[in-house]
N, CA and C of each residue as an Amber inpcrd file, in Angstrom:
protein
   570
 -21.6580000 -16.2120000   1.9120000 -20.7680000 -15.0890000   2.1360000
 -20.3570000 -15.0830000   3.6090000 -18.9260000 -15.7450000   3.7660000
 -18.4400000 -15.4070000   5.2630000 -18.2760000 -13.4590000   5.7570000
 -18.8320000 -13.2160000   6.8890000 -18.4000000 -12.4030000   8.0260000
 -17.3200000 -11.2920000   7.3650000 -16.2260000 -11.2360000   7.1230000
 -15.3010000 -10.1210000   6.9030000 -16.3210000 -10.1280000   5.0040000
 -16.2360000 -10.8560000   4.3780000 -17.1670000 -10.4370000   3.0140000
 -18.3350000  -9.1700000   3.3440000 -19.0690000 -10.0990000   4.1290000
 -20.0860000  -9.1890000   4.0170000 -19.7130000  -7.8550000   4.7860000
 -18.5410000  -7.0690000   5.1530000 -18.3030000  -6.0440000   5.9680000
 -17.6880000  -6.0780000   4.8390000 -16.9320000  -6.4080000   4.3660000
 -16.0360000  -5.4440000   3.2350000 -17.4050000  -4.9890000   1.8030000
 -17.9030000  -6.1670000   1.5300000 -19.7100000  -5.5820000   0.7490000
 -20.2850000  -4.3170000   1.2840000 -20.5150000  -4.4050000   2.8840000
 -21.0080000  -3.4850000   2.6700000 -20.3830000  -1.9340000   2.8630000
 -18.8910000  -1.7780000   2.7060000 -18.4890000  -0.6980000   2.5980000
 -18.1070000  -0.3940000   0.8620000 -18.0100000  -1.1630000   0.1000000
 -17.7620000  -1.0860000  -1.1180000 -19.0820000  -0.9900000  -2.1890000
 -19.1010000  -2.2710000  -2.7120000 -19.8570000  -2.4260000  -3.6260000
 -21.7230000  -2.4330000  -2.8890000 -21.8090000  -2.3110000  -1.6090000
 -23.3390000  -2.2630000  -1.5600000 -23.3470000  -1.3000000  -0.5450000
 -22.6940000  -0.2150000  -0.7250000 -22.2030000   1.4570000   0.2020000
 -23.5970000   1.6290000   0.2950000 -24.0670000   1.7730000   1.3310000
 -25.6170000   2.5570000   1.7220000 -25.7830000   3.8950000   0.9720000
 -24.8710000   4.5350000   1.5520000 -24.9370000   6.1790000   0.9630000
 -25.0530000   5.9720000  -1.0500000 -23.9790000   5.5870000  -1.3150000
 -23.5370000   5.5270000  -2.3310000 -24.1220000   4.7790000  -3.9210000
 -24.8540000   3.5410000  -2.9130000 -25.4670000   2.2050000  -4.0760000
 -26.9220000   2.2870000  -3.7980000 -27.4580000   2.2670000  -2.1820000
 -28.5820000   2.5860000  -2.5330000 -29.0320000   3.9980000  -1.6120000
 -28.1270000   4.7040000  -2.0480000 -28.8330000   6.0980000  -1.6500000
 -29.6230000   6.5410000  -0.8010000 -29.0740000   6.0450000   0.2680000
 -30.0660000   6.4480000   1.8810000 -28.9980000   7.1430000   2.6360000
 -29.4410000   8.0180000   3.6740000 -29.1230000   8.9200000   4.5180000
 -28.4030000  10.2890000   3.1890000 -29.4210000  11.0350000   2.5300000
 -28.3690000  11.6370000   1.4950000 -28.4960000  13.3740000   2.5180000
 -29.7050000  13.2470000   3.0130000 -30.3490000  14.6360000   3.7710000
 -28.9010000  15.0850000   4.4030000 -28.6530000  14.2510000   5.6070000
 -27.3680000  14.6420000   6.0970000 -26.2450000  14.6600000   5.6080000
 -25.9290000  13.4960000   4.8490000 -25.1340000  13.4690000   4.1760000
 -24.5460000  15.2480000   3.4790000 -25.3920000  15.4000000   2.2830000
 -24.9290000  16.3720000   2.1330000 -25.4090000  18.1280000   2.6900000
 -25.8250000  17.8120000   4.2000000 -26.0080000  19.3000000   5.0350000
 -24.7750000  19.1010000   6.0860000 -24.0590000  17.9980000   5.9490000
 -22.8380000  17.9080000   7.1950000 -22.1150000  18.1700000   6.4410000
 -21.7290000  17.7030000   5.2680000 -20.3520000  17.3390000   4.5970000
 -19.9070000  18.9840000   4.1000000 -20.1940000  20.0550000   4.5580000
 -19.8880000  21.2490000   4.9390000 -17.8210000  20.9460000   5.2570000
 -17.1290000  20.8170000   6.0730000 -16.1110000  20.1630000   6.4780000
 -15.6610000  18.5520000   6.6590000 -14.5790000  18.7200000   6.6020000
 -14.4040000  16.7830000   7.1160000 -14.5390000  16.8430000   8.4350000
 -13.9190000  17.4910000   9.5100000 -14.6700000  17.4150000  10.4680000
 -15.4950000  17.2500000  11.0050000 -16.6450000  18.2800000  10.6720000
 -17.7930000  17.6750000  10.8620000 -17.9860000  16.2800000   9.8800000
 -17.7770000  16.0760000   9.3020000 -18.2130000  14.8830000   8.3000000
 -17.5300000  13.6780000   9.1980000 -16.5870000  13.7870000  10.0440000
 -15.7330000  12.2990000  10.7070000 -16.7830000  12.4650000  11.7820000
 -16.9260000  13.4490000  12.4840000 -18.0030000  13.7290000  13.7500000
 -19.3810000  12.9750000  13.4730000 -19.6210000  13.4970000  12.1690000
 -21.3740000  12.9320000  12.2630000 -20.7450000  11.5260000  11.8210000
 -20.0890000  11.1990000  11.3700000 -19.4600000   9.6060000  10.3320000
 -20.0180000   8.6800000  11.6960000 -19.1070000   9.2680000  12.6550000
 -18.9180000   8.5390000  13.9370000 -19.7490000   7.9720000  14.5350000
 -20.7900000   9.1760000  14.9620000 -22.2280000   9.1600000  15.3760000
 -22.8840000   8.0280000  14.8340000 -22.9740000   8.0700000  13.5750000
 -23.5490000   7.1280000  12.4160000 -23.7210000   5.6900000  12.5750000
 -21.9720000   5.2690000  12.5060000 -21.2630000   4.5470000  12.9610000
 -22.0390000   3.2730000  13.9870000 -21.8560000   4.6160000  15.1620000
 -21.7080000   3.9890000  16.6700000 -23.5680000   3.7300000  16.6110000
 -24.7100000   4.8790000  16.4470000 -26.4030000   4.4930000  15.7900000
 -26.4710000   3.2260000  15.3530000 -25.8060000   2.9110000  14.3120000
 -26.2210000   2.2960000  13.2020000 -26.0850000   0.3000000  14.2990000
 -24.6160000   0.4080000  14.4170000 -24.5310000  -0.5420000  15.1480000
 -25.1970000  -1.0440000  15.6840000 -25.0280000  -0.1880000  17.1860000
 -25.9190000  -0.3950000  18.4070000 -27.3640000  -0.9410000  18.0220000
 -28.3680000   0.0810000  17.3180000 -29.0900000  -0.0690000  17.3060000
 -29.2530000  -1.4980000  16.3370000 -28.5730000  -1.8080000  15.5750000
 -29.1850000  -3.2510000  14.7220000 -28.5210000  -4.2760000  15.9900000
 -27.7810000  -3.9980000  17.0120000 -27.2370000  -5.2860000  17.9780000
 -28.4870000  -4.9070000  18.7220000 -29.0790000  -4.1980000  18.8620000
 -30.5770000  -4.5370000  19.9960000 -31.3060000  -4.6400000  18.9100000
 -31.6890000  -4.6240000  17.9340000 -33.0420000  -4.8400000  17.5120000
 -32.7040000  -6.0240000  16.9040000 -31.9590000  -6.8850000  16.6810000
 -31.4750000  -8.5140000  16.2950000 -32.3110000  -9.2500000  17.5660000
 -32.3750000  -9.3910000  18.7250000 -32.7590000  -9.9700000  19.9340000
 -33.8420000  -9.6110000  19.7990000 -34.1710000  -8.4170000  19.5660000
 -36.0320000  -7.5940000  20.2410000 -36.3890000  -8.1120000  18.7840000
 -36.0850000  -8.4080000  17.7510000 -36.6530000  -9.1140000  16.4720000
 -37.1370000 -10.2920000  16.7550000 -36.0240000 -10.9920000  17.1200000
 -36.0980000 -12.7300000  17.4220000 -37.0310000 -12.6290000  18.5540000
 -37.4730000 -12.2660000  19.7080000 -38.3320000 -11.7660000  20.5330000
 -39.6190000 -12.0520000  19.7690000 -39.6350000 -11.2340000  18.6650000
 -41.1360000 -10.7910000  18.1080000 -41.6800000 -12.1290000  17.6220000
 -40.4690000 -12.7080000  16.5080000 -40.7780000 -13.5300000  16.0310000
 -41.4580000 -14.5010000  16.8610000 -40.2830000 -15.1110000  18.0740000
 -40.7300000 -16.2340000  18.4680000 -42.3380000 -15.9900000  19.3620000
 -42.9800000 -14.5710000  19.1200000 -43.8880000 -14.3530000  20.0000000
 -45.0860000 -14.4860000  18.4810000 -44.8740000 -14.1730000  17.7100000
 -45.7110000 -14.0300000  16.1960000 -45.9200000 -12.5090000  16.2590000
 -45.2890000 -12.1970000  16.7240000 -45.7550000 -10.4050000  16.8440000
 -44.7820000  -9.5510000  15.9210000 -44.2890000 -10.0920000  14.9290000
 -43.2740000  -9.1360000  14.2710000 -43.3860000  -8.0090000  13.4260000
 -45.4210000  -7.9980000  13.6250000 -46.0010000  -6.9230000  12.4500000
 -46.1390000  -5.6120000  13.0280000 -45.1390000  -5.8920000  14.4760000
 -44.9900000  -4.2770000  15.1070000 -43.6370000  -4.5140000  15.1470000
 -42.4500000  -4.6400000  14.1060000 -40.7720000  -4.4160000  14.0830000
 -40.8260000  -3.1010000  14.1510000 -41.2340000  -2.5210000  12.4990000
 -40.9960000  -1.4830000  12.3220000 -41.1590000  -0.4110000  13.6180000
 -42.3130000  -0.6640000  14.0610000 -42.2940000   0.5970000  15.3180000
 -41.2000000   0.2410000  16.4470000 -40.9410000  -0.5850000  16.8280000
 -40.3190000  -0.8520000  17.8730000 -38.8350000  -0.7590000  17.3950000
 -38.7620000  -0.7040000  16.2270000 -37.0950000  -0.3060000  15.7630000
 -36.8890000   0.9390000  15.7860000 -38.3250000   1.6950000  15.1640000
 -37.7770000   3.3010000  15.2770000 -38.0200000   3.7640000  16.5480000
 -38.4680000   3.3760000  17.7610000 -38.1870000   3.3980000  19.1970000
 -36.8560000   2.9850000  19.6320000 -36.4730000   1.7500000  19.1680000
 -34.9120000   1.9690000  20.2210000 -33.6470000   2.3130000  18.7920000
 -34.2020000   3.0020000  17.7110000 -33.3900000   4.0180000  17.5210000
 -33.3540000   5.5050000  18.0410000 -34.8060000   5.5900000  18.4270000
 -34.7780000   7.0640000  19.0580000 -34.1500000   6.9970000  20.3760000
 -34.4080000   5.9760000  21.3760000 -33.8990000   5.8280000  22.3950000
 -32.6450000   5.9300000  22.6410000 -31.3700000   5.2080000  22.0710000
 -30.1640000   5.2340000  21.2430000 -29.5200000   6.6150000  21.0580000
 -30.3230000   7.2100000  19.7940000 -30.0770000   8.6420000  19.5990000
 -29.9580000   9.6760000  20.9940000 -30.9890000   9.1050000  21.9610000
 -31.3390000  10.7170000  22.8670000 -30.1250000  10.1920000  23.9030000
 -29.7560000   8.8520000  24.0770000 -28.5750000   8.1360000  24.9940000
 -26.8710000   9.0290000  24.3710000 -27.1040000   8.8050000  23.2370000
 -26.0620000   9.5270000  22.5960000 -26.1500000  11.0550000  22.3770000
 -27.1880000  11.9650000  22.1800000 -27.3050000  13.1810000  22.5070000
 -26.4580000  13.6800000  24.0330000 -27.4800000  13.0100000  24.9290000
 -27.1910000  12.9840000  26.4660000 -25.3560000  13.1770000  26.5830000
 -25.2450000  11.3990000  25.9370000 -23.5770000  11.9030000  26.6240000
 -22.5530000  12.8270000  25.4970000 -22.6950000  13.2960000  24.4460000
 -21.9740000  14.0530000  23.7530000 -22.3360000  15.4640000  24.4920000
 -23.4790000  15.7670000  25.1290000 -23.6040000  17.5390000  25.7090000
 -23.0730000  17.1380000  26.7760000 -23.0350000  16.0380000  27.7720000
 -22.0930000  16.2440000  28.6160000 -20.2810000  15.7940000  28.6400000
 -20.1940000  15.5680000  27.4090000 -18.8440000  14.4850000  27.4250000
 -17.9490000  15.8050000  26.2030000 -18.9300000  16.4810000  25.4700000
 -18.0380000  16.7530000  24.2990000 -18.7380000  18.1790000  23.8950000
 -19.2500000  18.7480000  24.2710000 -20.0270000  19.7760000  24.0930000
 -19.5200000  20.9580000  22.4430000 -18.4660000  20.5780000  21.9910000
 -17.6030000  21.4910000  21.3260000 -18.8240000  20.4940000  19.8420000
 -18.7680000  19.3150000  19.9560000 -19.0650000  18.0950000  18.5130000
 -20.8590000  18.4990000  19.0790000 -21.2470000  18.3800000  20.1150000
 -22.8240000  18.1320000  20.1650000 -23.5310000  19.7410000  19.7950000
 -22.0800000  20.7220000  19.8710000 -22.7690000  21.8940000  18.8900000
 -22.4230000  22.3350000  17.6710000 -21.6180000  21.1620000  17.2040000
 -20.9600000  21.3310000  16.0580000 -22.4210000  20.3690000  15.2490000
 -23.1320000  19.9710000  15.8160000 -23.8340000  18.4690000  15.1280000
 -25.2100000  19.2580000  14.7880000 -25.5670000  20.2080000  16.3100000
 -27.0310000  21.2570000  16.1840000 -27.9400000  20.3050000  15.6640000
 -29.0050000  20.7110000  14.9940000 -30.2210000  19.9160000  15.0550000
 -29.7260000  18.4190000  14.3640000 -28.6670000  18.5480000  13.4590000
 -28.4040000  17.4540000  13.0340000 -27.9980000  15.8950000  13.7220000
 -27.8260000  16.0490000  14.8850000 -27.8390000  14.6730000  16.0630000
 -29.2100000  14.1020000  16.1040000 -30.0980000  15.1610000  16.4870000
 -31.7790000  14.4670000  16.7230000 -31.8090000  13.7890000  15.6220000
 -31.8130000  14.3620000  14.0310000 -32.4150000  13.8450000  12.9220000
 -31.5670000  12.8220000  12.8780000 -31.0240000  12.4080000  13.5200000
 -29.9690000  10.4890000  13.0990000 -31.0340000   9.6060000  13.4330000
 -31.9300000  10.3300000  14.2540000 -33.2010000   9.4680000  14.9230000
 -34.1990000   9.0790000  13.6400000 -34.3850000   9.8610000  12.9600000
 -35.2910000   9.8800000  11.7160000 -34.5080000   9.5610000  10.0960000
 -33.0740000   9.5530000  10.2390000 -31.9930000   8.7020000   9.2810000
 -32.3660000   7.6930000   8.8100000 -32.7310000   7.4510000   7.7790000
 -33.2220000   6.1810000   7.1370000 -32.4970000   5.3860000   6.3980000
 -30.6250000   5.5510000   6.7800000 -29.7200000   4.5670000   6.8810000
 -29.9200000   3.6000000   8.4480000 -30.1520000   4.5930000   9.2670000
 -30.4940000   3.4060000  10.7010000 -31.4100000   2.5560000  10.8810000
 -32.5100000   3.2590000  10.3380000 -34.0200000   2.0350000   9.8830000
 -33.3380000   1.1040000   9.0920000 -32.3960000   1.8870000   7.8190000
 -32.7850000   0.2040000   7.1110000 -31.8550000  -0.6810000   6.9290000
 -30.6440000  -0.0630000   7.7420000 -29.7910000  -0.6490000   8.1210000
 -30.3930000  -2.2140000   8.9560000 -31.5120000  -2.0230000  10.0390000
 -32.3100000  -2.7030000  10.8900000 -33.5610000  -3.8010000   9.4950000
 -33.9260000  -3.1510000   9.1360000 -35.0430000  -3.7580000   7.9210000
 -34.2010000  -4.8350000   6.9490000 -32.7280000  -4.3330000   6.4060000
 -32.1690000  -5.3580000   6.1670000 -31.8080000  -6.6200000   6.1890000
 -31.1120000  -6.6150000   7.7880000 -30.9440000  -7.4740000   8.3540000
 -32.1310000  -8.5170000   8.4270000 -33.4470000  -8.1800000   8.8100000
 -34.4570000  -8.5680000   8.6720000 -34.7170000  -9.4930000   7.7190000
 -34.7130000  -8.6970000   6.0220000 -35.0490000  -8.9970000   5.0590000
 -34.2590000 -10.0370000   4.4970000 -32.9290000  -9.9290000   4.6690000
 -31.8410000 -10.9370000   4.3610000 -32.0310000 -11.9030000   5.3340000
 -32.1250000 -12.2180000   6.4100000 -32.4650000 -13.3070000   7.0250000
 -30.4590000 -13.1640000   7.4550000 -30.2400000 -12.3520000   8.7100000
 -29.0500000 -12.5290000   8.7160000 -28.9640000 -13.2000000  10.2170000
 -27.9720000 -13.4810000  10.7890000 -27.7090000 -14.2940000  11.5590000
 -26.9410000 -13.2570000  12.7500000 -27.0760000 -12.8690000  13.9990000
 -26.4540000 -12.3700000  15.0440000 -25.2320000 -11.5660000  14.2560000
 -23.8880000 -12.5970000  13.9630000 -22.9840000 -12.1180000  13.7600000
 -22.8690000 -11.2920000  12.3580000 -23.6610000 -11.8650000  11.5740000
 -23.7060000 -11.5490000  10.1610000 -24.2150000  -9.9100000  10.2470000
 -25.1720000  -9.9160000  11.2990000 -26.0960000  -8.3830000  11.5140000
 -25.0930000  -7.2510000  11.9940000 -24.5080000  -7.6980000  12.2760000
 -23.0890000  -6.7870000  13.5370000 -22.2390000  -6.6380000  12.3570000
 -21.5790000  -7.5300000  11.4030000 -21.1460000  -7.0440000  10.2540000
 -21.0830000  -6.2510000   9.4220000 -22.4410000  -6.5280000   9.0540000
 -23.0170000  -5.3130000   7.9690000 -23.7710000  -4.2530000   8.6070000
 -23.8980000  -4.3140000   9.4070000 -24.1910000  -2.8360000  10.5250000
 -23.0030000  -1.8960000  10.4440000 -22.2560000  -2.5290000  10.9470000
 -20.5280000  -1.6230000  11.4010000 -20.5320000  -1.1380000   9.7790000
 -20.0500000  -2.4070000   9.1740000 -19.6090000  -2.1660000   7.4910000
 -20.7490000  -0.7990000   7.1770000 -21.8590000  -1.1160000   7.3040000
 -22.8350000  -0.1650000   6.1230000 -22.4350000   1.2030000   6.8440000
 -22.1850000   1.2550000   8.6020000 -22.0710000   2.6500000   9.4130000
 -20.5980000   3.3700000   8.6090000 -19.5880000   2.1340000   8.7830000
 -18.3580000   2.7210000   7.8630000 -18.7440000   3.0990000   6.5780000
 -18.8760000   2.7240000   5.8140000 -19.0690000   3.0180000   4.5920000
 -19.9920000   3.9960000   4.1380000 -21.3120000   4.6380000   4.9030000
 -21.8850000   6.0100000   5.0320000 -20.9920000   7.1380000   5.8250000
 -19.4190000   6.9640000   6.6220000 -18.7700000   7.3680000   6.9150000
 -17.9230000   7.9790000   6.3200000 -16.8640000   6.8540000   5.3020000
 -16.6520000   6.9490000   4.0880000 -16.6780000   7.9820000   2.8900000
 -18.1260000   8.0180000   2.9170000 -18.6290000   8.5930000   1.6950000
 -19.3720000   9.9050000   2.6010000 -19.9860000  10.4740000   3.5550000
 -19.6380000  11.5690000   3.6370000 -18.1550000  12.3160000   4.1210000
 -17.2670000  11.3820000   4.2290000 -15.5740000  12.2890000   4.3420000
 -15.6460000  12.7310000   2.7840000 -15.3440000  11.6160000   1.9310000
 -15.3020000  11.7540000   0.9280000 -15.9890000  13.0710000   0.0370000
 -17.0980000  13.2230000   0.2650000 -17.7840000  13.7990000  -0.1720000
 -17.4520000  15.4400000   0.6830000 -17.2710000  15.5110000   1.9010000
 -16.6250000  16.8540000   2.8090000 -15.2930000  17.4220000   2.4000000
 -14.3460000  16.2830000   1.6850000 -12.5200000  16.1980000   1.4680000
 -13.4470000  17.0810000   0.0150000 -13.9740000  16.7430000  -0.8250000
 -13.9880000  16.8770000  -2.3530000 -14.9970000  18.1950000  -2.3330000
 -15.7230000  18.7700000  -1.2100000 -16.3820000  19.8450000  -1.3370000
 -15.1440000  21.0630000  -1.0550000 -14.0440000  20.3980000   0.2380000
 -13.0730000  21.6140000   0.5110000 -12.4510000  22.5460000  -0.5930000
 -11.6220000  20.7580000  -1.0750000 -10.8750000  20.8380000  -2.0130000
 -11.2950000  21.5200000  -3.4030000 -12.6880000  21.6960000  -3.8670000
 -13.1730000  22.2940000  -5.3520000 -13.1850000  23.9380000  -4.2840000
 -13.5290000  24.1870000  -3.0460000 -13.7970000  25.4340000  -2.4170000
 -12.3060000  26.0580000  -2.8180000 -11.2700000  25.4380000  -2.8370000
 -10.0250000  26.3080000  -2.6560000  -9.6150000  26.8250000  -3.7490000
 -10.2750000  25.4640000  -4.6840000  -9.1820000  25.1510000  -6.0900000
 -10.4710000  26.0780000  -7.2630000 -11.1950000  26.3560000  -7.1900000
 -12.0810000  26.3070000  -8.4500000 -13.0480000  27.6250000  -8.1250000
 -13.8110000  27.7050000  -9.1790000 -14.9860000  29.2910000  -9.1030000
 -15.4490000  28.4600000  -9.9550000 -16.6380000  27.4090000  -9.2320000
 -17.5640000  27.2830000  -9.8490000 -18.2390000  28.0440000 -10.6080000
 -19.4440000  27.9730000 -11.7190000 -20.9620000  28.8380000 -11.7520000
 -21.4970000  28.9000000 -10.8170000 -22.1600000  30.1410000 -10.8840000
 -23.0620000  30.3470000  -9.1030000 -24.0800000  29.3620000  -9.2250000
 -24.7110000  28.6330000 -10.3580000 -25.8260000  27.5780000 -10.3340000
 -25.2170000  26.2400000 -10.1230000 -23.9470000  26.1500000  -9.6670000
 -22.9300000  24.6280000  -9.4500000 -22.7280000  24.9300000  -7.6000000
 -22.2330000  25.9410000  -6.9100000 -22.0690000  26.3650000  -5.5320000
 -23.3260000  25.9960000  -4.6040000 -22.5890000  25.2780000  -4.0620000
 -23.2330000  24.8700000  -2.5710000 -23.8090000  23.4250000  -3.0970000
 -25.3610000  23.3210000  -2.5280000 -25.3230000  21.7960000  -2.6240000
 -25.4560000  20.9870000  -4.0810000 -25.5760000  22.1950000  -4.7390000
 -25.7970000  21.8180000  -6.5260000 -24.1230000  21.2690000  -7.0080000
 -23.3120000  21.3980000  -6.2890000 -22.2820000  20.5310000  -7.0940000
 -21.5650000  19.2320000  -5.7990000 -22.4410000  19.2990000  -4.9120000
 -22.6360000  17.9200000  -4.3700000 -23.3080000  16.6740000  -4.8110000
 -24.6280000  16.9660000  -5.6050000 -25.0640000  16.3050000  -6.0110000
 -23.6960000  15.7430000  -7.2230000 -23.4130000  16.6550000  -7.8840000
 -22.3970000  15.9980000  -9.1150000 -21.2150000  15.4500000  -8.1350000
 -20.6930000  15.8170000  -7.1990000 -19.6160000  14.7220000  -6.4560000
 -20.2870000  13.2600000  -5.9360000 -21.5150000  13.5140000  -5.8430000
 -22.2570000  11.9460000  -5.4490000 -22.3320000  11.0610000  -6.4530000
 -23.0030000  11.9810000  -7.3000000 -22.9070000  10.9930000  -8.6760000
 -21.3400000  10.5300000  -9.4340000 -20.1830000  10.8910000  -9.6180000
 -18.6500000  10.6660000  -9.7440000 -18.8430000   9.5440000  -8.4010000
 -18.9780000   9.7200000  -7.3460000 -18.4050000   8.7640000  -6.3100000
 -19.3470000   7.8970000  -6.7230000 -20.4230000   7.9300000  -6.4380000
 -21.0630000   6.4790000  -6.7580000 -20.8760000   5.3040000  -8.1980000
 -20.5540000   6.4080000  -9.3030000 -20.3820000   5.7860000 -10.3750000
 -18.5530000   5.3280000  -9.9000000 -18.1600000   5.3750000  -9.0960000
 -16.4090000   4.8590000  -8.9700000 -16.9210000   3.6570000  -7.5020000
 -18.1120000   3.6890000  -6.9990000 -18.1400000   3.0070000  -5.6130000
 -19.0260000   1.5980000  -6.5410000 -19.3980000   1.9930000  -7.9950000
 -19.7110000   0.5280000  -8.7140000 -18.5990000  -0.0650000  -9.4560000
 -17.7710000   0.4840000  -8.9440000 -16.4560000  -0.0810000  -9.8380000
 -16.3530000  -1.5300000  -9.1710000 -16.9210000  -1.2570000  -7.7290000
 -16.3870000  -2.5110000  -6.4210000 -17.4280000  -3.8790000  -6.9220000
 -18.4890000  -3.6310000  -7.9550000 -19.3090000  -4.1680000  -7.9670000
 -18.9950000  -5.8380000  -8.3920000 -18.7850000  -6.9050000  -7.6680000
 -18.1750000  -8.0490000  -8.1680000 -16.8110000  -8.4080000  -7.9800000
 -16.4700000  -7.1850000  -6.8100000 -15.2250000  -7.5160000  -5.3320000
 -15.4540000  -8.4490000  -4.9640000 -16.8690000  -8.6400000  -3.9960000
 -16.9130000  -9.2290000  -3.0420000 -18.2590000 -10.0290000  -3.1890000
């Protein structure tokens, strides 16, 4: 699988959010607005990246040392590190998004799309460029799918009177399940 494959994979047919169901916590406590939902998307995004382009090197590090049976900790260290770098400059750069985000910025630190975004790479045996691929791709595509999921909460808010046992996050769950069963449609795209 060349480079643009595996970025178009992983926004489609192997959607983090969507196929295997990680980061759902935030997912659906942001997707409140699209706004907030492009805001935290972003965040996500820019986490998800970063952190699998440093922990690709500090991996290969381990390896070539035989020490790789401390990844896991040292990944969820320079994701926290990452996170508090990006806290830092959104209260001073953007203050309107870093209180629009409230406790929800810290917990990107404890997001277990950013771990396994990192564990992946790992597990697949991916290659520098291949890791930067499906990093970006998997950050887009948990992006994606909470807009998606923020556009389709507005839109039933304007249009519809749910049951009071369907309102709020009880008919998110049923927009996850519709999107995911349409995000396996991609299954054998790519």
């Amino acid at each position: 699988m060349n480079v643009l494959e595996l970025f178009i994979s992983s926004i489609l047919n192997n959607n983090i959010a969507l196929v295997f169901i990680l980061g759902m916590c935030p997912l659906i406590a942001i997707s409140t607005s699209v706004k907030n939902a492009k805001g935290m998307g972003i965040a996500v995004v820019f986490v998800v990246t970063i952190t699998a382009v440093i922990n690709y090197p500090i991996y290969q590090l381990l390896l070539a040392t035989n020490t790789e049976f401390i990844s896991l900790i040292v990944f969820i260290i320079t994701i926290a590190a990452v996170v508090q770098l990006l806290e830092i400059f959104l209260e001073k750069f953007s203050p309107r998004l870093y209180n629009a985000f409230g406790i929800f910025l810290p917990l990107i630190t404890v997001n277990c799309v950013v771990l396994a975004v990192s564990l992946f790479f790992v597990n697949r045996d991916y290659t520098f460029v291949e890791t930067v691929s499906f990093s970006f791709g998997s950050g887009v595509g948990w992006m994606i799918a909470i807009i998606l999921v923020a556009g389709l909460r507005e839109k039933l808010a304007k249009i519809s009177n749910p049951p009071k046992g369907l309102r709020g996050k009880a008919i998110v769950f049923i927009i996850l399940g519709i999107l995911a069963l349409a995000f396996m449609g991609f299954t054998g795209l790519v």
